[in-house]
C-alpha positions as CSV (number, residue, x, y, z in Angstrom):
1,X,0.0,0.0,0.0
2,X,2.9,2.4,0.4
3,X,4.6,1.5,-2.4
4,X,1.2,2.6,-4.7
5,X,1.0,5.5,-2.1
6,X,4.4,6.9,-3.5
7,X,4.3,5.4,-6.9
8,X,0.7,7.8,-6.7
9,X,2.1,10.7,-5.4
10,X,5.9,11.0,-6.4
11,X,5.2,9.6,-9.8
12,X,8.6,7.0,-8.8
13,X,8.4,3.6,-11.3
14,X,7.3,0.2,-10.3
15,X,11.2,-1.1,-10.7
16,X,12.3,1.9,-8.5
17,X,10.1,1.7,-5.9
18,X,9.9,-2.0,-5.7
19,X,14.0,-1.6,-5.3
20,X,13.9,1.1,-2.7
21,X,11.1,-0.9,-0.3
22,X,13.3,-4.2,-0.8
23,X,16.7,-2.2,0.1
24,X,15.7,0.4,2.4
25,X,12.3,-0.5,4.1
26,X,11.6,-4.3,4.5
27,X,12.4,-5.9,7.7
28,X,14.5,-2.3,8.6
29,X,14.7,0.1,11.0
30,X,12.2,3.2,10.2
31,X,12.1,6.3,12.6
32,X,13.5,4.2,15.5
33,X,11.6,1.5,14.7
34,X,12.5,-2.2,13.1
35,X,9.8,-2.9,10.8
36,X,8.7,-6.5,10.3
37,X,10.0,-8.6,7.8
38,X,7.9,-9.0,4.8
39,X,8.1,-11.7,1.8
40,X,9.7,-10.0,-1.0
41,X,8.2,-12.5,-3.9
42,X,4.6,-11.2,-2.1
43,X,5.4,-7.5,-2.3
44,X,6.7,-7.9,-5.7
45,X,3.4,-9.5,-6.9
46,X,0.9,-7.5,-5.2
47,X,3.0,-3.9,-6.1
48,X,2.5,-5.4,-9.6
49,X,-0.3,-7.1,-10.0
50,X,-1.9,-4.0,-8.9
51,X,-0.2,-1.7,-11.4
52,X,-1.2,-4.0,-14.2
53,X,-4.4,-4.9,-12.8
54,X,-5.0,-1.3,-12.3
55,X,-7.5,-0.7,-15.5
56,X,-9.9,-3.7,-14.1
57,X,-10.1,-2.9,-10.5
58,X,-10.5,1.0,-10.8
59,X,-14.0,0.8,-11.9
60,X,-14.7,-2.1,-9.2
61,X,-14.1,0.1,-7.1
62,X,-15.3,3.0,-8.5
63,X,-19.0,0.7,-9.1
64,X,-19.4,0.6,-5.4
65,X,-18.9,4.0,-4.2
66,X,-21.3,7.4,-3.9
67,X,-21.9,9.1,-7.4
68,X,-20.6,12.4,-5.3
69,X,-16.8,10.2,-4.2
70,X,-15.5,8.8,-7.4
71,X,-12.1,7.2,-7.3
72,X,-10.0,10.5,-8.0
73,X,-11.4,12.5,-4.9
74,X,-10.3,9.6,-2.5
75,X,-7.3,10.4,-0.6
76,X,-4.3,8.7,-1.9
77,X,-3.5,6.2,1.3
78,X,-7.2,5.0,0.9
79,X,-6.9,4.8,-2.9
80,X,-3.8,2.5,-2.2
81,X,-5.7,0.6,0.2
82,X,-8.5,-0.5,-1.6
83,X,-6.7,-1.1,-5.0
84,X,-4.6,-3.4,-3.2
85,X,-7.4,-5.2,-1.5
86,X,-9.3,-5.4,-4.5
87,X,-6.2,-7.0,-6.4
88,X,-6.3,-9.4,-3.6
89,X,-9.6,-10.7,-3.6
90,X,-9.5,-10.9,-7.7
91,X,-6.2,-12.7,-8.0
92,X,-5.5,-14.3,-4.3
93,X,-8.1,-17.4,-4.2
94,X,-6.0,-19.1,-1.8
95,X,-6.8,-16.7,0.6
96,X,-10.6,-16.5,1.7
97,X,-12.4,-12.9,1.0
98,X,-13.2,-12.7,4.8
99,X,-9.7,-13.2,5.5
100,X,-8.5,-10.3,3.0
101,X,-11.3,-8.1,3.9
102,X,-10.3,-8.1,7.8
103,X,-6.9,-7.6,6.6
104,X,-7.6,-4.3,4.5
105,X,-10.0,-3.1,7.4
106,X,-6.9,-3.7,10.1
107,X,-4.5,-1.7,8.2
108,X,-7.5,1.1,7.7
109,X,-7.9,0.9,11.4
110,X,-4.2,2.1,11.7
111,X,-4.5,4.8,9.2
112,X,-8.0,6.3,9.4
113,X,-10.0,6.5,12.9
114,X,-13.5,8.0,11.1
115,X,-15.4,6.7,8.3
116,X,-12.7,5.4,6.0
117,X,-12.5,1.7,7.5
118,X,-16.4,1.2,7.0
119,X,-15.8,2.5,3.7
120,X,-13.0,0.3,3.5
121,X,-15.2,-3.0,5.0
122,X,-18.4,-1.8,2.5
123,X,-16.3,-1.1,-0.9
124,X,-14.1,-4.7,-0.3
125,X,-17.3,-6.5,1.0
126,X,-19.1,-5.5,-2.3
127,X,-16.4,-6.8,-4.4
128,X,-15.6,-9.6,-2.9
129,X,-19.1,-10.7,-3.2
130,X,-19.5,-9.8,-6.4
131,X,-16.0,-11.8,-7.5
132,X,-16.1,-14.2,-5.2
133,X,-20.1,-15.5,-5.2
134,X,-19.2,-18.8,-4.2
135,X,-17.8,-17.8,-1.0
136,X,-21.0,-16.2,0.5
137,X,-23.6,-18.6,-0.1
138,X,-26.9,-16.9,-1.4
139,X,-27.8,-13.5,-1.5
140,X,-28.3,-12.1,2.1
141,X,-26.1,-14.9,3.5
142,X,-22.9,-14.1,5.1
């Protein structure tokens, strides 16, 4: 989600930023702080797979929010968010919807304390039920 957030703002490359996050910000020390470790391969794909998946899940997400917020007047961190939890539940089977779902809303819970994580839960909920149908059963299950 950071990487799209500065690929999105500072206009860096995929290759660049995927560099600089491998060299410089997985599994180091940030501000005082050692961040965890992450799985390169994983970063990689998802930074990717949403760049070049970027044309499909835009208007997924775009379909499930207010005529008056399209896509371009989210802020950027929430933009990342959701394009990467889209990419998730479109090309990560092997992980259940729920699963990426309370994922996405945890890491909105970290960034946002109003209405973004139940805009977060509703946008990836929507999706999710409307790529994933077998998951949820019949409509009004869940």
């Amino acid at each position: 989600m950071q990487a799209l957030y500065q690929m999105d703002v500072g206009r860096v490359s995929l290759p660049r930023v995927v560099a600089e996050f491998e060299a410089f910000r997985l599994g180091q020390e940030m501000e005082g702080e050692t961040l965890r470790s992450a799985d390169a391969a994983f970063f990689r794909l998802l930074v990717a797979g949403v760049v070049e998946e970027q044309e499909v899940i835009d208007p997924l997400i775009h379909a499930t929010l207010p005529p008056s917020w399209p896509l371009a007047r989210l802020d950027v961190t929430l933009r990342s968010l959701l394009r990467c939890g889209v990419y998730e539940l479109k090309s990560r089977r092997d992980v259940p919807a729920r699963v990426v779902i309370s994922e996405y809303l945890d890491v909105a819970h970290a960034f946002f304390e109003k209405e973004e994580p139940g805009l977060v839960n509703a946008v990836l909920d929507k999706v999710a039920r409307d790529v994933r149908p077998d998951e949820f059963g019949k409509a009004g299950a869940g």
